[in-house]
Wavefront OBJ file of the C-alpha trace (Angstrom):
o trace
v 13.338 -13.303 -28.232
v 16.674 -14.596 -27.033
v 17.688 -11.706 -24.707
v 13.714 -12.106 -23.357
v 14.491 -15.764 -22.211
v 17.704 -15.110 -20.910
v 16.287 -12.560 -18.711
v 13.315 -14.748 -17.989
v 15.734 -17.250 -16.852
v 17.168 -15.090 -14.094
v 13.725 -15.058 -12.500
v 12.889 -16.829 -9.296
v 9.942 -18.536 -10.338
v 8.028 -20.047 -13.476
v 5.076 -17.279 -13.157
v 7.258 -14.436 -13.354
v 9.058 -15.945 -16.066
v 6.489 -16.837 -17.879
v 4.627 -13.096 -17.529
v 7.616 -12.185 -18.974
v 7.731 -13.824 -22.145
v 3.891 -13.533 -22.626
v 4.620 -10.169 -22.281
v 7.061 -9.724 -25.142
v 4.814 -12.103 -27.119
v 2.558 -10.121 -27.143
v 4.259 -6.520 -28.433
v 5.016 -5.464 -31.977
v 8.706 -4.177 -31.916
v 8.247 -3.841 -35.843
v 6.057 -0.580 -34.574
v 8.103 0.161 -31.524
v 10.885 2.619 -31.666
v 13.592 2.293 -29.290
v 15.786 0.111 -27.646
v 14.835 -3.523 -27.533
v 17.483 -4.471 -24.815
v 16.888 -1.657 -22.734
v 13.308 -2.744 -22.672
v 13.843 -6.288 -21.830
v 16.057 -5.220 -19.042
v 13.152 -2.875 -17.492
v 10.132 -5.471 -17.741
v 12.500 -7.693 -16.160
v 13.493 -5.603 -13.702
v 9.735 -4.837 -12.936
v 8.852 -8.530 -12.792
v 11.320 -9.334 -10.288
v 10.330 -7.057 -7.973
v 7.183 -9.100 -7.608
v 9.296 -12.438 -8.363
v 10.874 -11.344 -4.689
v 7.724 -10.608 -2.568
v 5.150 -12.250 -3.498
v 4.817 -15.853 -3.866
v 2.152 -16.529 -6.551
v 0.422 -13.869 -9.369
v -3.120 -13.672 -7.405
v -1.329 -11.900 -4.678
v -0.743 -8.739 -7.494
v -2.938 -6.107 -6.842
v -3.030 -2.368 -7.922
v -1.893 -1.884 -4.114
v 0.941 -3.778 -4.219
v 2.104 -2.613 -7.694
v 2.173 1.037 -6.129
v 3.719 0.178 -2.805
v 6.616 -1.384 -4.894
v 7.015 1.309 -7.719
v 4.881 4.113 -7.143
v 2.603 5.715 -9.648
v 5.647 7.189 -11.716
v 6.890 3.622 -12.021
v 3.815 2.331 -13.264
v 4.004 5.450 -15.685
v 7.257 4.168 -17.313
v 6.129 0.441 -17.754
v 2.426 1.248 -19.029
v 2.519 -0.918 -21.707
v 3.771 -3.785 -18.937
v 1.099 -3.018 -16.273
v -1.835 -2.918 -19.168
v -0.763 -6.338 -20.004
v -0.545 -7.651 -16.005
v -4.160 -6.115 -15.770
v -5.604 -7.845 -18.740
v -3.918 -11.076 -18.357
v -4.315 -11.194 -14.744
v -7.654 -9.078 -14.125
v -7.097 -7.308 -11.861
v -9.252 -4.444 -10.684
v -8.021 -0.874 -11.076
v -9.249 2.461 -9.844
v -7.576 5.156 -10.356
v -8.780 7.625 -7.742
v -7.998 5.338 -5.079
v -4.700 4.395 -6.613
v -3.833 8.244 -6.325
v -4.830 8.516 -2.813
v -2.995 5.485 -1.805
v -0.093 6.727 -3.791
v -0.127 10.082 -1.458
v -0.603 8.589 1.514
v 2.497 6.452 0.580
v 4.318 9.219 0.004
v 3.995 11.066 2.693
v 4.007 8.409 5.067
v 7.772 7.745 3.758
v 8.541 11.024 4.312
v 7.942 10.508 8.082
v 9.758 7.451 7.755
v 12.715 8.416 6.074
v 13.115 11.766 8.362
v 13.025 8.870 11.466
v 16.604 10.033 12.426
v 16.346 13.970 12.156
v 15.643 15.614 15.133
v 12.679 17.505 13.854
v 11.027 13.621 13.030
v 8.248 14.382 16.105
v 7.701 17.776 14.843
v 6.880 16.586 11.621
v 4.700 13.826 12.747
v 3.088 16.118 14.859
v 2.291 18.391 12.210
v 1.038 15.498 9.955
v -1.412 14.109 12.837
v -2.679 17.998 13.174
v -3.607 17.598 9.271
v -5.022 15.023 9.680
v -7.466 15.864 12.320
v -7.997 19.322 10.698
v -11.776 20.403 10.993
v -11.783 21.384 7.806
v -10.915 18.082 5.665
v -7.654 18.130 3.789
v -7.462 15.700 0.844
v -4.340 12.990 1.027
v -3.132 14.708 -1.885
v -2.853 18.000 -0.192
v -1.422 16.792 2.854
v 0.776 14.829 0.958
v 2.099 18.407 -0.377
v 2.345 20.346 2.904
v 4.199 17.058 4.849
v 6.686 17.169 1.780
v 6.989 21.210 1.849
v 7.573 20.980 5.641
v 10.431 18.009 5.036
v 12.063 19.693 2.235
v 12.358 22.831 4.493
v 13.814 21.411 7.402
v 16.195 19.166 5.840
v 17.694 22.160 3.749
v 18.021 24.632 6.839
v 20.065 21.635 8.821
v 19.055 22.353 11.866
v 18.170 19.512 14.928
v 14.096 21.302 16.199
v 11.679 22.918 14.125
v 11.849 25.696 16.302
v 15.408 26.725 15.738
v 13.920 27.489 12.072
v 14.526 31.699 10.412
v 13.214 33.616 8.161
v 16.755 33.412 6.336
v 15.709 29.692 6.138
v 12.490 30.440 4.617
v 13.234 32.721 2.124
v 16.200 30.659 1.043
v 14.431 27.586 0.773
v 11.313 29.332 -1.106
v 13.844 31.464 -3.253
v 13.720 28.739 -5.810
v 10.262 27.095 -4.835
v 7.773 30.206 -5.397
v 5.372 27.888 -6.367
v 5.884 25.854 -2.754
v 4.624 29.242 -0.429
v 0.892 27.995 0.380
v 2.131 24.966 1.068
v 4.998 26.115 3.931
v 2.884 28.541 5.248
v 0.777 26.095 5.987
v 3.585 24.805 7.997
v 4.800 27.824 9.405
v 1.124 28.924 10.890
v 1.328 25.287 12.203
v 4.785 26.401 14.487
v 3.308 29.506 15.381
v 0.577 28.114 17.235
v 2.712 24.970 18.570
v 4.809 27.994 20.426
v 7.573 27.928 17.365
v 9.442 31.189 16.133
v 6.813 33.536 13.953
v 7.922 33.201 10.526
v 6.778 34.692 7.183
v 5.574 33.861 3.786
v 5.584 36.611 0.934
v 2.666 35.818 -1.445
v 2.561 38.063 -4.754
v 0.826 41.084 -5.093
v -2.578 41.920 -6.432
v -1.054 43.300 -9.452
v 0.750 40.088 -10.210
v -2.958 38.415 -10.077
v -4.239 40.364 -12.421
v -1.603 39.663 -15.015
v -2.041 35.725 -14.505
v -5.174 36.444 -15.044
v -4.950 37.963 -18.279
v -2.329 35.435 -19.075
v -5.334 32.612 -17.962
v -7.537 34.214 -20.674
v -5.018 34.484 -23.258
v -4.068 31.104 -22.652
v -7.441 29.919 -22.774
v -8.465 31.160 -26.380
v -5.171 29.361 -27.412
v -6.701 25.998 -26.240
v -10.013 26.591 -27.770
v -8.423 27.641 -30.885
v -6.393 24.411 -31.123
v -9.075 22.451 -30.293
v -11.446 23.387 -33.016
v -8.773 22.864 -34.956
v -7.647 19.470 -33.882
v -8.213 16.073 -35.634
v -5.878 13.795 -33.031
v -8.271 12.417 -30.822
v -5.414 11.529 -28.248
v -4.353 14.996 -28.636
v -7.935 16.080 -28.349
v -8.497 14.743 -25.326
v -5.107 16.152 -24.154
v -5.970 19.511 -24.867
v -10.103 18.966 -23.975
v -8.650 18.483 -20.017
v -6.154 21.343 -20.138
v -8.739 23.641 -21.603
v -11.444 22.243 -18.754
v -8.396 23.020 -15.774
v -7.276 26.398 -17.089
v -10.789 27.787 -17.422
v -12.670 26.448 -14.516
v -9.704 25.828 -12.334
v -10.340 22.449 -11.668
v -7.231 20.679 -10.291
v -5.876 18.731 -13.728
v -5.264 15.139 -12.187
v -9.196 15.496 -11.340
v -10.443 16.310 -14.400
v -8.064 13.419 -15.994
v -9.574 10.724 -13.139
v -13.383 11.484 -14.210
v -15.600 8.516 -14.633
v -18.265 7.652 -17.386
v -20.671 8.645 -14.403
v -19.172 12.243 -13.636
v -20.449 13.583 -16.779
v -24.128 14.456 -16.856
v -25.269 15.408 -21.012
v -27.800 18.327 -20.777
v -30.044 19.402 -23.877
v -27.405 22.105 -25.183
v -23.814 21.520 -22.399
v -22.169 19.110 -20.785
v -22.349 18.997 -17.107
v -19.303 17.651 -15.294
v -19.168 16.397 -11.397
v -15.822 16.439 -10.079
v -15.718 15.700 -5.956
v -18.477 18.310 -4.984
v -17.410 20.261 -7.611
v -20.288 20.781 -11.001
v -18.308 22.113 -13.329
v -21.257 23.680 -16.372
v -18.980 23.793 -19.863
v -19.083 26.227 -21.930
v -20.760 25.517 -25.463
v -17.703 25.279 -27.108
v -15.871 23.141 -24.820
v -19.182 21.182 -24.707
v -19.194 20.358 -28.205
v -15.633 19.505 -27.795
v -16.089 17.355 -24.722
v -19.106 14.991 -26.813
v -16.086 14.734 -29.817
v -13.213 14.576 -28.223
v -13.939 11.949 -24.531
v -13.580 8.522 -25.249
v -17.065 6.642 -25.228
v -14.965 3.243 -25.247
v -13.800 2.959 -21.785
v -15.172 4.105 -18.406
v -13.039 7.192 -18.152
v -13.632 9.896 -20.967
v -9.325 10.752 -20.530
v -8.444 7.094 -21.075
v -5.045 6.254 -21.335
v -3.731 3.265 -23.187
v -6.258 0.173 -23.280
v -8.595 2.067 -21.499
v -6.771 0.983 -18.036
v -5.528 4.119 -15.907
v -6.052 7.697 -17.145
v -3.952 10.036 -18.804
v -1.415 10.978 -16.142
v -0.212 14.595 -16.060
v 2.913 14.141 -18.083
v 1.242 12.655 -20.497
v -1.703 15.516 -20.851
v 1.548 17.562 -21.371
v 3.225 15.209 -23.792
v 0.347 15.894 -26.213
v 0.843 19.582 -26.155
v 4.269 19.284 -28.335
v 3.998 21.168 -31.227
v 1.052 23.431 -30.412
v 1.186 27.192 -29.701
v 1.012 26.133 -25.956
v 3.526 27.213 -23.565
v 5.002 27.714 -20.574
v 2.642 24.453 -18.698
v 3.975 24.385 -15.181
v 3.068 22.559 -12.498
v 1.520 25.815 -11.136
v -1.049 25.580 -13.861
v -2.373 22.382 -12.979
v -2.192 22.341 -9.013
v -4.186 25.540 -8.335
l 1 2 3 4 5 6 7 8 9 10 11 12 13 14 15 16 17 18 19 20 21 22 23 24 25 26 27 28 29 30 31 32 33 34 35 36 37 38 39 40 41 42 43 44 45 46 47 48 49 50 51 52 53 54 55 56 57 58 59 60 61 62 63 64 65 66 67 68 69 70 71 72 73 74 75 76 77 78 79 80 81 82 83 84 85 86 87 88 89 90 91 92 93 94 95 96 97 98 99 100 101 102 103 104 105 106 107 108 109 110 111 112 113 114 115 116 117 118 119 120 121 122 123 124 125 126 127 128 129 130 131 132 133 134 135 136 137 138 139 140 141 142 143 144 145 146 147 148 149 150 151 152 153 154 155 156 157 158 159 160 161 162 163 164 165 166 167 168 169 170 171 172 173 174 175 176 177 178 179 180 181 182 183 184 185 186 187 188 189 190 191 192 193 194 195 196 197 198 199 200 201 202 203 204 205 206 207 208 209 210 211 212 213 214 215 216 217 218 219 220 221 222 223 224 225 226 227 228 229 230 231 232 233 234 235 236 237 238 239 240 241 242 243 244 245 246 247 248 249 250 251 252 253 254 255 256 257 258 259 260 261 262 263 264 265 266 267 268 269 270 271 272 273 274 275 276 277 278 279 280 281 282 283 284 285 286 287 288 289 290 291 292 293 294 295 296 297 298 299 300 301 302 303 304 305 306 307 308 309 310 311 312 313 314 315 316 317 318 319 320 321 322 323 324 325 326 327 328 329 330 331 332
């Protein structure tokens, strides 16, 4: 525990230091693979991020530990953010931690863009979303604000407007799976009296052969399913299996609560936004032996704090017949 202290003692103040070495207290390294220094020096590094800002350990909230890493930082110290919850109790919601992480996102994405000359162009497009009749979630605007940036910046140019179709197909040459989400965009420019610019979606034919590829893909999961005795796994595969056959976005299906599932004499009933989502027999049965009854999410990750995130759904498919998950499979 030398190296723990040593880091502790390079900590502002006595809270933070002594998180710290609760912290490591409380882990079994005997168990833990990996480097022991390299972990130290991340928890630390964590710590006095909050050491810096805030001014006592009541002031940590799930807001503030996004705001300051984001949700992929919280990914990396899970172990260290399970422990802060616990020890601290704090109060966590994942569904609102996801759309407070997208709204954080994209509103850096304005910010950072402050100096471009298309900055009011995308601002303006982000207000339009925003005030869209039809309502757009903060994850999807999140997507079509960063779509729209990523465009712009590549093609170099100082207006939206000066934006061509050699532009677009450039920028979507290695994005395919990015075309809703500038089109989006481009029928934005169009109607704010910008160039008319074009999108090439895939053919019907193409469809049909992600289709079959859908169905294919599905048997596999069944298959491993009835087949599995992981429950981590399980679960893993249970919410891939749910997303690829019912096309239900997979950070949804991962974010259920206890209260989203409705048991019916002979399925499983699942409510997802406004979504009802009726399983299948199979997936049913699979659903009652696979969710965790434990915690208040049936995809509970570690300690029953957060839910799986995405990358870790995926982590679990190592070593099955799986392949080929892209992000395309999980954001339709």
């Amino acid at each position: 525990m030398r190296a723990v202290h040593a880091a502790a003692e390079d900590l502002r103040q006595s809270w933070a230091k002594e998180l710290l070495i609760a912290f490591h207290e409380s882990l079994d390294y005997g168990r833990m693979p990996g480097d022991m220094t390299r972990r130290v020096a991340a928890s630390a590094t964590f710590l006095a991020s909050l050491d810096s800002v805030l001014s006592r350990p009541t002031e940590i909230d799930q807001t503030t530990l996004i705001d300051l890493h984001g949700r992929e930082g919280l990914r990396r110290q899970e172990r260290l953010v399970t422990f802060l919850v616990k020890r601290l109790g704090l109060s966590w919601d994942a569904r609102a931690g996801a759309v407070h992480s997208a709204r954080r996102v994209t509103l850096a994405a304005l910010n950072e863009s402050i100096d471009a000359g298309w900055h009011e162009d995308l601002v303006a497009f982000s207000a339009t979303l925003r005030q869209s009749a039809r309502p757009l979630s903060d994850r999807t605007v999140k997507s079509y604000v960063s779509a729209a940036r990523g465009l712009l910046e590549a093609a170099g140019i100082e207006h939206a407007s000066d934006l061509t179709q050699r532009h677009v197909k450039s920028w979507l040459r290695h994005r395919p799976g990015r075309t809703n989400d500038v089109y989006c965009f481009l029928s934005w420019l169009k109607e704010a009296g910008g160039p008319e610019l074009e999108v090439r979606f895939r053919a019907g034919k193409t469809v049909r052969v992600r289709e079959c590829a859908t169905l294919r893909k599905a048997k596999t999961f069944i298959d491993q399913l009835t087949a599995c005795d992981d429950p981590r796994k399980g679960r893993a595969l249970l919410a891939w299996a749910i997303t690829t056959i019912h096309g239900v976005r997979l950070e949804k299906v991962l974010a259920m609560r206890r209260n989203d599932v409705v048991p019916k004499v002979d399925r499983v009933e699942l409510r997802i936004d406004d979504t009802i989502v009726d399983l299948c027999p199979i997936l049913s049965n699979a659903f009652l032996r696979f969710a965790d009854r434990s915690a208040d999410m049936p995809f509970a990750g570690r300690a029953g704090i957060a839910p799986y995130s995405v990358d870790s759904a995926r982590y679990f498919l190592r070593g099955t017949r799986i392949k080929n998950i892209k992000k395309a499979s999980y954001r339709a």
